[in-house]
N, C-alpha and C positions, 0 to 999 in steps of 0.2 A: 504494500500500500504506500502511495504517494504521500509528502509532506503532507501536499493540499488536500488528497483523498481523508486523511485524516485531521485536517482540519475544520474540513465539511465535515465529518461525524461526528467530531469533539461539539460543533455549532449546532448540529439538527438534534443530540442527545438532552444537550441544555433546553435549545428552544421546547424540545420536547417537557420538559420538567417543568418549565416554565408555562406551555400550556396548560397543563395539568391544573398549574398553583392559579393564574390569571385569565384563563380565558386564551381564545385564537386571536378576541380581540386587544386582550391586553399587552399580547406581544410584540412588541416593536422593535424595530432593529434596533436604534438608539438603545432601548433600557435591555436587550440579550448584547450588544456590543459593552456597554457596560459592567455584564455578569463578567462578562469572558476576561475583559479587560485588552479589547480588539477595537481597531479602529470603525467609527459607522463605514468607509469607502472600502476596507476589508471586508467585510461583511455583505456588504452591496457588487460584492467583484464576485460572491457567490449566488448570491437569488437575486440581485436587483431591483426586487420591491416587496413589500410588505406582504402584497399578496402571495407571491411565490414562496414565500418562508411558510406561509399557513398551510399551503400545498404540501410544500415537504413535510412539515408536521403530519400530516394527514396522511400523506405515506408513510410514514416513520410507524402512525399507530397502525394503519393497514398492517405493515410489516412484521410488527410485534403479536398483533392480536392472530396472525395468519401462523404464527410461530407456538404461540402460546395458547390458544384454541383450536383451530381450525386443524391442522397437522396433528393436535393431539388429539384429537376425537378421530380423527379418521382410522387411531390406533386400536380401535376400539371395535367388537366385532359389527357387521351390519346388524343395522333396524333396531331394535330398544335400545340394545344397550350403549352401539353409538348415539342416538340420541338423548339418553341420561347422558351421557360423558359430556356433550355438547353443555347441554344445561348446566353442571357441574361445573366445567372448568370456563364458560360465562359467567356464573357466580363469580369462580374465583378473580379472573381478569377486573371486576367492577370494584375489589377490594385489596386487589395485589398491589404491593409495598411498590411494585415499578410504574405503577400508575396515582401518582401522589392526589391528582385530585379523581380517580375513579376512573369512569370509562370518556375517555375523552371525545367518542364517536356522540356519544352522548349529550354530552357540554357543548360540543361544538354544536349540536341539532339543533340548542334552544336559542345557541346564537344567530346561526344561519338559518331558519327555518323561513322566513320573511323575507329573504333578500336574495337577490340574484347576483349572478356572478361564478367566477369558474371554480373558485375553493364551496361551493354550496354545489353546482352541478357534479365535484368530485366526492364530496359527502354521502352526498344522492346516492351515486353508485356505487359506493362501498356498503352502502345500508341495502341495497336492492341486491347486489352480490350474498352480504351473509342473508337474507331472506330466504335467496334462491338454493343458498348451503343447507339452508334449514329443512325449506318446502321438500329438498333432495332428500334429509334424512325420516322424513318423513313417509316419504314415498317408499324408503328400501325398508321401513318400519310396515307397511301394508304389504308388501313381496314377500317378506318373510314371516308374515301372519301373524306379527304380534300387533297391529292397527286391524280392525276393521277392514274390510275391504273397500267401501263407500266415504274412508276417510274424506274429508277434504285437506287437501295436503297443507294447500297455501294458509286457509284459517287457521291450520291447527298452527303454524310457522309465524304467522303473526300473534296467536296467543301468548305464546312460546317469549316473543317480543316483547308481549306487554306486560308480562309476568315479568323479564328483566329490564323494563325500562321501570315500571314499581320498584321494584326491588332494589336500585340503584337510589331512586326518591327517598323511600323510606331508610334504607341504611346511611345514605351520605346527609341527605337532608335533614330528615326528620330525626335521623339516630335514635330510630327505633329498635330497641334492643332485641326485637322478634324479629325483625326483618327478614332474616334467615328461615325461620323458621316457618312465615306466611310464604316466602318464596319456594320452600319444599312442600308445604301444604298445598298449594296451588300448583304447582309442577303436578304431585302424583293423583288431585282429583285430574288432572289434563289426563293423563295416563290412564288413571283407571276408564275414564269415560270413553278411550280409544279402542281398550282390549274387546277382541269376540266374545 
């Protein structure tokens, strides 16, 4: 790896951190060039505007959560029991120690949800990507008979969703100390209502 190669990673690492703690919008070059202790025209010889830096952040979390979820539920054999593992290690991603302020797909949704532009069109479809991950696991969940066979894939994938976008409210927000607990309550009536 490159001096610069790894000076971009050193920057997208923080920026990342720093999304977590402030927001997509709170990040500015100016105050991540001041973390770093890097010049702003340093900084701008890498992404060149604000927006670009949000981007990369957004990759950054694609990257991680593809790493840290998505890859490890595929470890997992078809139909339930990949789909528990999916569930499961969602929980864990919306409370792991490398996501300081949570699930940052998240954060960022209630920031961009309103507004247009290309870091919101790239939001979109990383939210419409893991849906599609899901509606999948779902689908291999009715092939190998432990769904219903009249499932409906894509409901059941959005429930699935709102079950963890709750459950990220209620733990980070509300710091409810059941959180967890109404998130598996809610996961296994989803489940049992599934089974033949």
């Amino acid at each position: 790896m490159s001096k610069g190669e790894e000076t971009r990673e050193r920057i997208v690492t923080r920026a990342y951190l720093m999304a977590g703690r402030d927001g997509l919008e709170g990040l500015t070059i100016g105050a991540l060039a001041d973390e770093l202790k890097l010049s702003k025209s340093g900084l701008f010889a890498h992404f060149g505007s604000k927006e670009e830096l949000q981007l990369e952040v957004l990759r950054e979390t694609e990257r991680r959560y593809t790493e840290m979820v998505i890859k490890q539920a595929l470890k997992a054999p078809r139909g339930a029991p990949r789909f528990k593992k999916l569930f499961e290690l969602w929980l864990d991603w919306a409370t792991n120690p490398v996501n300081p302020g949570g699930c940052l797909f998240l954060a960022a949704s209630m920031e961009l949800d309103d507004r247009e532009g290309r870091t919101r069109d790239y939001l979109v479809a990383t939210q419409k990507q893991l849906l599609a991950f899901a509606t999948q696991s779902v689908r291999l969940c009715v092939e190998q008979g432990h769904f219903k066979a009249d499932t409906d894939c894509e409901q059941v994938a959005g429930e699935l969703y709102g079950i963890l976008v709750a459950y990220h409210q209620f733990k980070r927000l509300l710091r409810d100390p059941n959180a967890d607990k109404r998130a598996k309550v809610a996961f296994e009536r989803l489940i049992k209502s599934l089974q033949p």
